[in-house]
C-alpha positions as CSV (number, residue, x, y, z in Angstrom):
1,X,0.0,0.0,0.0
2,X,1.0,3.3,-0.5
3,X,0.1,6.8,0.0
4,X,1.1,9.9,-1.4
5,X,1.4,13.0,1.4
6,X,2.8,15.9,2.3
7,X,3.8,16.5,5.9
8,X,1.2,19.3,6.3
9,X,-1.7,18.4,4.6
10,X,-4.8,18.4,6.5
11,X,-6.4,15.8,4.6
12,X,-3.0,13.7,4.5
13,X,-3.0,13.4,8.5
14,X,-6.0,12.3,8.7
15,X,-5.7,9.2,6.2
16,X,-1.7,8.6,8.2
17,X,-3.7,8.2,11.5
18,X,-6.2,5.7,10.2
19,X,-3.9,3.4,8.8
20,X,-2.1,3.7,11.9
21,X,-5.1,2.8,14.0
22,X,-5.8,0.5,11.8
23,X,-2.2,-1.0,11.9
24,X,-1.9,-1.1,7.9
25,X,1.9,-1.0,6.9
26,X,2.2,2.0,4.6
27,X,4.8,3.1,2.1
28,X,4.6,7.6,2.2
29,X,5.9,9.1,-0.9
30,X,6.1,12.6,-0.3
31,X,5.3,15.4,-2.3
32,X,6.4,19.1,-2.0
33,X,3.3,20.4,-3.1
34,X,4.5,24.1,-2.1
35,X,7.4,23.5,-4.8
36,X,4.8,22.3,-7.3
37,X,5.6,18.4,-7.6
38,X,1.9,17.7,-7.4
39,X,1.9,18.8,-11.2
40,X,4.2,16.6,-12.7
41,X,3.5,14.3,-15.4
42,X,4.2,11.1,-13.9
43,X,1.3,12.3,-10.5
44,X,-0.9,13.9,-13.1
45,X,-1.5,10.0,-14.1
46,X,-2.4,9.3,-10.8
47,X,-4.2,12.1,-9.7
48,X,-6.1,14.6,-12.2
49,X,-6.8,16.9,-9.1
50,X,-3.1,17.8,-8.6
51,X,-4.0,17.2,-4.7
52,X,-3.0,15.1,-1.9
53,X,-3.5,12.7,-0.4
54,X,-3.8,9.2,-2.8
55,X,-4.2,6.2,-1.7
56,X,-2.9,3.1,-3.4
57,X,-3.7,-0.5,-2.9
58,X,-2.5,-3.0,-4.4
59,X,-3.2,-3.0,-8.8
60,X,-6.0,-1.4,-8.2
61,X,-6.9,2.3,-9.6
62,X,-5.4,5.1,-6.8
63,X,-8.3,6.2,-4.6
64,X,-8.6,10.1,-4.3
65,X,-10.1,12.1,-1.5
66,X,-9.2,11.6,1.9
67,X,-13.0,10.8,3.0
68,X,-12.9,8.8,0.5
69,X,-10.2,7.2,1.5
70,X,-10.8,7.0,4.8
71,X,-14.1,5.0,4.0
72,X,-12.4,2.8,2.0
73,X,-10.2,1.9,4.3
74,X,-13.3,1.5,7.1
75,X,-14.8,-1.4,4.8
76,X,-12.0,-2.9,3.6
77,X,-9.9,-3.1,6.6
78,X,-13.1,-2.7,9.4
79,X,-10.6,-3.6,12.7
80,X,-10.6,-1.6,14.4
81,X,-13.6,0.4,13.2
82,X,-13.6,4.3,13.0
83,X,-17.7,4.3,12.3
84,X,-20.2,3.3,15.3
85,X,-22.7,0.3,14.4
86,X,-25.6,2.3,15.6
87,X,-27.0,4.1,12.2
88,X,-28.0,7.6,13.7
89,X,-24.1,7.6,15.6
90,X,-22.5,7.1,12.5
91,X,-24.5,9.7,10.5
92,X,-23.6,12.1,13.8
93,X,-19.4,11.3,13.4
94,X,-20.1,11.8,9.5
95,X,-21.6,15.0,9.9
96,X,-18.8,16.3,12.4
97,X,-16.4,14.9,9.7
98,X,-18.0,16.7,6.7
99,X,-18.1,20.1,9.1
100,X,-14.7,20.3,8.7
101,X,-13.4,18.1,5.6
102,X,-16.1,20.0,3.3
103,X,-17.1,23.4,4.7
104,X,-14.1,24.6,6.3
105,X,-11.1,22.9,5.1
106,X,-11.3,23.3,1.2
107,X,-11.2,27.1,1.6
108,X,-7.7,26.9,3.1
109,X,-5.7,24.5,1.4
110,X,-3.0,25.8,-1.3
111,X,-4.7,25.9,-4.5
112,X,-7.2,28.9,-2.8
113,X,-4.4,30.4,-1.0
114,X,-2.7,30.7,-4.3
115,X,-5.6,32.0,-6.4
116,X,-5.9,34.6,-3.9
117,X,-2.4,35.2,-4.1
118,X,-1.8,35.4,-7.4
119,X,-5.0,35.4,-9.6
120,X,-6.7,38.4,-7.1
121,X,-4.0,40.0,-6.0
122,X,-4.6,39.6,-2.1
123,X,-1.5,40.5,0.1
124,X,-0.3,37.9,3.1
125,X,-1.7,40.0,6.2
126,X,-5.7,39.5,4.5
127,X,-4.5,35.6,2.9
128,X,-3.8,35.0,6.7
129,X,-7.0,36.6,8.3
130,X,-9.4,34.7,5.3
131,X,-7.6,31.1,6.5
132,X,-8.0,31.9,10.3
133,X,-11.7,33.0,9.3
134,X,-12.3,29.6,7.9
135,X,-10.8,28.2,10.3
136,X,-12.6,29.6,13.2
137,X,-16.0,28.8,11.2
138,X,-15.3,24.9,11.2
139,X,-14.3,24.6,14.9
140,X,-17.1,26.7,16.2
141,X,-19.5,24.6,14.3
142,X,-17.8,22.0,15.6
143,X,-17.9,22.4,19.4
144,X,-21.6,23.7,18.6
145,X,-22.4,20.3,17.9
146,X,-20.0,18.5,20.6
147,X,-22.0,20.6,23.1
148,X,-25.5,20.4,21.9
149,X,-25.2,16.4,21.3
150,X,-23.4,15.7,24.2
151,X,-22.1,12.4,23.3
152,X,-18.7,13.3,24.1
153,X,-16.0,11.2,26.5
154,X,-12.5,11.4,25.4
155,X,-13.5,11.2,22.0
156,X,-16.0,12.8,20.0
157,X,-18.1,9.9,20.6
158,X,-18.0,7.9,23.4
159,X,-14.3,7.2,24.0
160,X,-13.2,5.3,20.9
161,X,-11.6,7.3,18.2
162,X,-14.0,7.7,15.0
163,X,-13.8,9.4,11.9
164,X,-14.4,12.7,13.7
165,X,-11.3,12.8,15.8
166,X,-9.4,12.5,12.7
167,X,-10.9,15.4,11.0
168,X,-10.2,17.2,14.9
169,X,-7.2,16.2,15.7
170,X,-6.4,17.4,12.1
171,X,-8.1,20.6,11.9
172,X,-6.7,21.9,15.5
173,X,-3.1,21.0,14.5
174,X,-3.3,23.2,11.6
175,X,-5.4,26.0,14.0
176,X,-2.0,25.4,15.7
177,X,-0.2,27.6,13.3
178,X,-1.7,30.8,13.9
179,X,0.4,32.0,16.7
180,X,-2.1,33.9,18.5
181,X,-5.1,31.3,17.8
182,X,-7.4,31.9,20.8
183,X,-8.6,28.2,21.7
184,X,-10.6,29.5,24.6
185,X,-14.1,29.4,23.1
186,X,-13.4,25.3,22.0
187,X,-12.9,23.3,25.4
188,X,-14.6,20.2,24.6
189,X,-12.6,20.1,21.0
190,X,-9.2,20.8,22.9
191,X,-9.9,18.4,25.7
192,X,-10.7,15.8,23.0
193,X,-7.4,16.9,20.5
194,X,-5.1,16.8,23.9
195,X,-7.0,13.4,24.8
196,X,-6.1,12.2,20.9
197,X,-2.8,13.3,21.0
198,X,-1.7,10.8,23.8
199,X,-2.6,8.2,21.0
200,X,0.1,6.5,19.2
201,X,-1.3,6.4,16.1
202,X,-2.3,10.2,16.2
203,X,1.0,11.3,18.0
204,X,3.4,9.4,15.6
205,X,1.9,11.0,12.4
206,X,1.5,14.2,13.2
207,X,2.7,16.6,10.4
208,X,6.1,18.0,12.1
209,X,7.5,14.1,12.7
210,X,7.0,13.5,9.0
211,X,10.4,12.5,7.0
212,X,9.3,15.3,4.7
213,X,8.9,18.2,7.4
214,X,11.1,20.7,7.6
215,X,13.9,20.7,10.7
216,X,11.7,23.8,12.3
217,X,8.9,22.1,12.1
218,X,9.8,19.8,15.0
219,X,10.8,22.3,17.4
């Protein structure tokens, strides 16, 4: 199996901690997709979108999209299981998941950043300020939703990490770049991400151990 990465992709962590939950033996191949290597020839075979991460397994055809991915992996490889059995809990982790993997992390990733770079003309100061924007969005739905359910333990559900604590776990690390990001309003989220964190399979993947992070990165 491999997958295709990038040490600080959002949607890349997300797919490293399942199939370390899930205890799959992965090869990474990473790209720099801030230099551009998502657009050679040789990835534009195996993915059109120019976008990480890709999963491959096996012959088959690469998978694209981390949710994708991640269900993928749910049904093919179901032990440990990152989906409840219960139908209304599993429609409840999928719509936490899709809170932040559809409606708040696709306006950050670099393809935007660079339109609004380069295509509108926006300078770095208001770049920064529409990322934090989006960012803020996501999480405050998020914990909305934590505290109106109240289903939470450790995890998002219960005390078992599901799809949700992925998207978390992933989402918050990335919040984690903003220097003065004000975590205050988000206790239940940063109870469960601190929770998370003392997890293996979630510590060990984390975007600043990856081979392909910079040496900063891990300071």
């Amino acid at each position: 199996m491999k997958l295709y990465t990038y040490w600080r992709s959002q949607a890349a962590y997300r797919v490293r901690i399942a199939l370390s939950l899930k205890g799959l033996e992965t090869e990474l191949i990473a790209l720099d997709i801030l230099k551009g290597e998502q657009f050679a020839d040789e990835y534009r075979r195996i993915n059109p979108q120019h976008a990480v991460p890709t999963l491959v397994d096996g012959e088959n055809a690469p998978i694209l999209q981390s949710l994708a991915i991640l269900e993928y992996l749910e049904e093919r490889y179901p032990e440990p299981s990152l989906l409840p059995q219960d139908l209304r809990a599993r429609a409840y982790v999928r719509g936490l998941a899709l809170m932040l993997i559809a409606d708040s992390h696709p306006f950050v990733t670099p393809r935007v950043r660079n339109y609004l770079e380069h295509n509108l003309k926006i300078d770095a100061a208001a770049r920064a300020r529409w990322m934090q924007h989006w960012m803020i969005e996501g999480l405050t739905a998020f914990e909305t939703q934590l505290a109106r359910a109240a289903l939470a333990g450790q995890c998002c559900l219960g005390n078992a990490p599901t799809l949700a604590d992925l998207c978390l776990v992933a989402h918050v690390t990335t919040c984690k770049i903003f220097p003065r990001f004000d975590f205050a309003p988000y206790p239940i989220a940063v109870r469960i991400f601190d929770h998370c964190m003392t997890l293996k399979s979630f510590s060990s993947t984390t975007p600043s151990l990856q081979a392909d992070a910079p040496v900063a990165a891990s300071k």
